[in-house]
C-alpha positions in Angstrom: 0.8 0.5 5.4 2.2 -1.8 3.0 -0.2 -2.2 -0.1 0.0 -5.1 -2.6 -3.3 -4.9 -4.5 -5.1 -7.7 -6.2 -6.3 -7.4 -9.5 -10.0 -6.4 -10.3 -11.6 -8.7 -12.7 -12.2 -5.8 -15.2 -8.6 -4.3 -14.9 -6.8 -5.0 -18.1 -4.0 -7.3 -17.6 -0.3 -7.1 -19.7 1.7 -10.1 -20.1 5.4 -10.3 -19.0 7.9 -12.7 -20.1 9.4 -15.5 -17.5 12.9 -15.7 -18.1 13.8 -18.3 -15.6 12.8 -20.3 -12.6 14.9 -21.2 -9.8 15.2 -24.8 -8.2 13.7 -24.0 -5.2 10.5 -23.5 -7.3 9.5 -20.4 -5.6 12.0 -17.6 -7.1 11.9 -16.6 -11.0 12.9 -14.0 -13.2 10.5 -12.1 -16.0 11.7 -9.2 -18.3 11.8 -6.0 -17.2 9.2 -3.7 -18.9 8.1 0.2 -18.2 5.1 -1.2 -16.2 7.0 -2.8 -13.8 8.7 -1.8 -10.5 9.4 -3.4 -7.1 6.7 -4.3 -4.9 4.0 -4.8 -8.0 2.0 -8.0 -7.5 2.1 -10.8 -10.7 -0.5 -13.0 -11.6 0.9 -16.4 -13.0 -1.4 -18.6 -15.0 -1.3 -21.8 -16.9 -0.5 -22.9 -20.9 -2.2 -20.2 -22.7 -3.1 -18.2 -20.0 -6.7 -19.3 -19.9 -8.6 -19.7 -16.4 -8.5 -18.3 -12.6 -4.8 -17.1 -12.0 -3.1 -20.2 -10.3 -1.2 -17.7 -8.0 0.7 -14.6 -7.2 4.1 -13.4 -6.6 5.8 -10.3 -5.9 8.4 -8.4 -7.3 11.4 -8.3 -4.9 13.5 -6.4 -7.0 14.8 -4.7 -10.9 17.7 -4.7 -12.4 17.8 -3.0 -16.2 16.6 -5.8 -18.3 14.7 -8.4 -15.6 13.0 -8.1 -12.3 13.6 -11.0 -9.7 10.6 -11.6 -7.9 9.0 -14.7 -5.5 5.5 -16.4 -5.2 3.0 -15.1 -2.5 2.9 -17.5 1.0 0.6 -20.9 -0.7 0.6 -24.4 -1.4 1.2 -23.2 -5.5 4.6 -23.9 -6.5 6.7 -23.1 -9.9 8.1 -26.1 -11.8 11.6 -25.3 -14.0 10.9 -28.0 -16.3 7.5 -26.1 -17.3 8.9 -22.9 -17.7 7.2 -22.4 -21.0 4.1 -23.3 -19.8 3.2 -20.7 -17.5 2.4 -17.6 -18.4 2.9 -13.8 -15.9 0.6 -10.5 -16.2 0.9 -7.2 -14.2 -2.2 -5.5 -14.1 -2.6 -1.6 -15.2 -2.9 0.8 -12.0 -1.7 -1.1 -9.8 -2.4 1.2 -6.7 0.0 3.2 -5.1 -2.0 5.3 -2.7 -5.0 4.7 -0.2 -7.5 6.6 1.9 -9.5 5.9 4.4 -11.4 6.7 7.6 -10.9 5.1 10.9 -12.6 5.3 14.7 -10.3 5.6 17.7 -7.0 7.2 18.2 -4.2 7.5 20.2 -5.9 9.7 22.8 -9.3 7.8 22.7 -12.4 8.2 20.3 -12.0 10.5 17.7 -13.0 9.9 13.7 -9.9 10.1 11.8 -9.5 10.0 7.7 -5.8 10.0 6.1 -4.1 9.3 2.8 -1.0 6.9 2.2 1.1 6.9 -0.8 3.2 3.4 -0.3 7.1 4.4 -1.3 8.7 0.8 -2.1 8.0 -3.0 -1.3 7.8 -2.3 2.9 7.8 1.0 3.4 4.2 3.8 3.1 3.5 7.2 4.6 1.3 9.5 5.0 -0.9 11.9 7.4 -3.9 12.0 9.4 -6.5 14.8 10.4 -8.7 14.1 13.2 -11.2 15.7 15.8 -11.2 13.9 19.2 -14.1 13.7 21.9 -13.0 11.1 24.7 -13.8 11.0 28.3 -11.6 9.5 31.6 -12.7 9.6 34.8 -13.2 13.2 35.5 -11.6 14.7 32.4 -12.9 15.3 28.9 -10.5 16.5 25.8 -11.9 17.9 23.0 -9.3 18.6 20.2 -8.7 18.7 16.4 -5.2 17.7 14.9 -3.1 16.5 12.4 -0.3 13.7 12.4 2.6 11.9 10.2 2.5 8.3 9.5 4.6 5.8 8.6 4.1 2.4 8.2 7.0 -0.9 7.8 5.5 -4.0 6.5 5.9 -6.9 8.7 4.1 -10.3 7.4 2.0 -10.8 4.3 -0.3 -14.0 4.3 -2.6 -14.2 2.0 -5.4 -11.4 2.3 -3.4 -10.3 5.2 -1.2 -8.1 6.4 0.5 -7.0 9.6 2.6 -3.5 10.0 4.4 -1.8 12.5 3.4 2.0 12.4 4.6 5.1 14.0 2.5 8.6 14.1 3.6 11.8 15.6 1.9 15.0 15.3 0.0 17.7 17.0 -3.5 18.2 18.6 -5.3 21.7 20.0 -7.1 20.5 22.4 -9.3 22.1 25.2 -9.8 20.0 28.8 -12.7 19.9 30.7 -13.0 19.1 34.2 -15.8 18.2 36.4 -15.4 16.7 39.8 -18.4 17.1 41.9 -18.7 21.0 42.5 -15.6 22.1 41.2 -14.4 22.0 37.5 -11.8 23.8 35.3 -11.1 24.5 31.7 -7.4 24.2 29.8 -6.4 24.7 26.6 -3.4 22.6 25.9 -1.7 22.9 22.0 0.9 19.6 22.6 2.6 16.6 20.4 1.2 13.5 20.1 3.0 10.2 18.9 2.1 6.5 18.9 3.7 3.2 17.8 1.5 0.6 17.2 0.8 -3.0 15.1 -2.0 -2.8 12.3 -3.7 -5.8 10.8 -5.5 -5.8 7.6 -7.5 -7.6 5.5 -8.3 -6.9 2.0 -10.9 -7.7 -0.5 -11.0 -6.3 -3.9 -9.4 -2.6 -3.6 -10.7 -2.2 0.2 -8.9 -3.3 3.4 -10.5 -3.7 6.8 -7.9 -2.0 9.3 -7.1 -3.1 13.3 -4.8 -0.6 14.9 -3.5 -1.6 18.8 -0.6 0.5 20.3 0.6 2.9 22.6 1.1 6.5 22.6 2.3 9.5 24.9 1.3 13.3 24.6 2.7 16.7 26.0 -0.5 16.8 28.4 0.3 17.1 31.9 -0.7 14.6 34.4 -2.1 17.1 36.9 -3.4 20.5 36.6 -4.3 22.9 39.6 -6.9 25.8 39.6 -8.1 28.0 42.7 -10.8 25.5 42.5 -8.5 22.7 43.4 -6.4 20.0 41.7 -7.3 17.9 38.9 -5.5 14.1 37.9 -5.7 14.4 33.7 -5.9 10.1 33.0 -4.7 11.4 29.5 -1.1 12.8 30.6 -0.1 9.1 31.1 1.5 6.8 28.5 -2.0 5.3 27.0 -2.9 2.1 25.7 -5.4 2.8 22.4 -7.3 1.4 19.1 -8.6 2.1 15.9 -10.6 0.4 13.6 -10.3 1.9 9.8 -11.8 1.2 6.2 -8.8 2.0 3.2 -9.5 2.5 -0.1 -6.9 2.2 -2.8 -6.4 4.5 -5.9 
């Protein structure tokens, strides 16, 4: 996922110098210090810094002695004429890393907790371990597994965000049958991968997560038995959600 973090009230906050705005009011340039990289959120704030922060922008990118960065999506706007009068601040730990627990999965309900580490301005990965219990039609899987993630940020707005993610990975599963009289036990060990969209919301140092996508599996679409042959509902390309609370750290 992509994670820009907003400041706690109690997180101590380190001013940054603004070098320059740009005409089109929305682009400017601070000084490059140790605490900064690309992707950190700034806080801009009026003549001597005093009151709410009048609004945010990120850093787009660093060069050895200035960063170049652009306000966050809002009405708030950058005058050059001021320059003097506004004043930046980073704030110390700025989070880099998140866990959290979800419900759902790409093969159906399951409870789900993973960790992300976010690598630059769009880009995040991390894994997943989860144990699955979902039913269709005749079939039940029961499985435990573990996946990859990675996560491409596509639209920030505000408190939100929206990401394209892709997961693949591995589940040990065991398949239950029942179909009136007759059922039948497999145990599959097969991939799993998904691609899907995730909206979040955030609020302090949590985000409320919305996962919708597809996936596919190396389950089979029929298995036969003396007993007779079963259809398997989760050997087909599947539709799925998740909901998910993160935590930054």
């Amino acid at each position: 996922m992509l994670v820009i973090q907003f400041a706690e009230a109690s997180d101590q906050q380190i001013e940054v110098k603004i070098l320059k705005i740009f005409a089109n009011k929305r682009e400017f340039v601070v000084q490059k210090t140790d605490d900064l990289e690309e992707g950190m959120l700034l806080h801009l704030k009026g003549a001597n810094g005093t009151g709410p922060s009048q609004g945010t922008g990120t850093v787009k990118t660093c060069k050895a002695k200035s960063c170049l960065a652009e306000l966050s999506v809002g009405i708030f706007e950058l005058d050059p004429k001021n320059l003097k009068s506004y004043q930046c601040y980073i704030t110390q730990g700025q989070y880099k890393n998140s866990i959290y627990g979800g419900y759902g999965s790409p093969l159906g309900s399951a409870l789900r907790a993973g960790l992300r580490r976010k690598y630059n301005k769009s880009f995040s990965y991390g894994a997943v371990i989860e144990t699955i219990d979902s039913t269709s039609g005749a079939a039940n899987v029961k499985a435990n597994g573990g996946s990859l993630i990675g996560s491409y940020g596509l639209i920030e707005y505000g408190s939100w965000n929206l990401n394209l993610n892709g997961e693949l990975g591995m589940i040990f599963s065991t398949i239950d049958f029942v179909e009136g009289e007759e059922s039948m036990s497999i145990k599959e060990n097969v991939f799993l991968a998904a691609l899907s969209l995730e909206t979040l919301y955030r609020f302090s140092r949590f985000k409320l997560g919305l996962n919708l996508g597809f996936s596919q599996n190396g389950l089979k679409s029929k298995y036969t038995s003396p007993n007779g042959e079963f259809s398997n509902p989760f050997g087909a390309t599947l539709v799925f959600a998740e909901i998910g609370l993160h935590y930054d750290f």
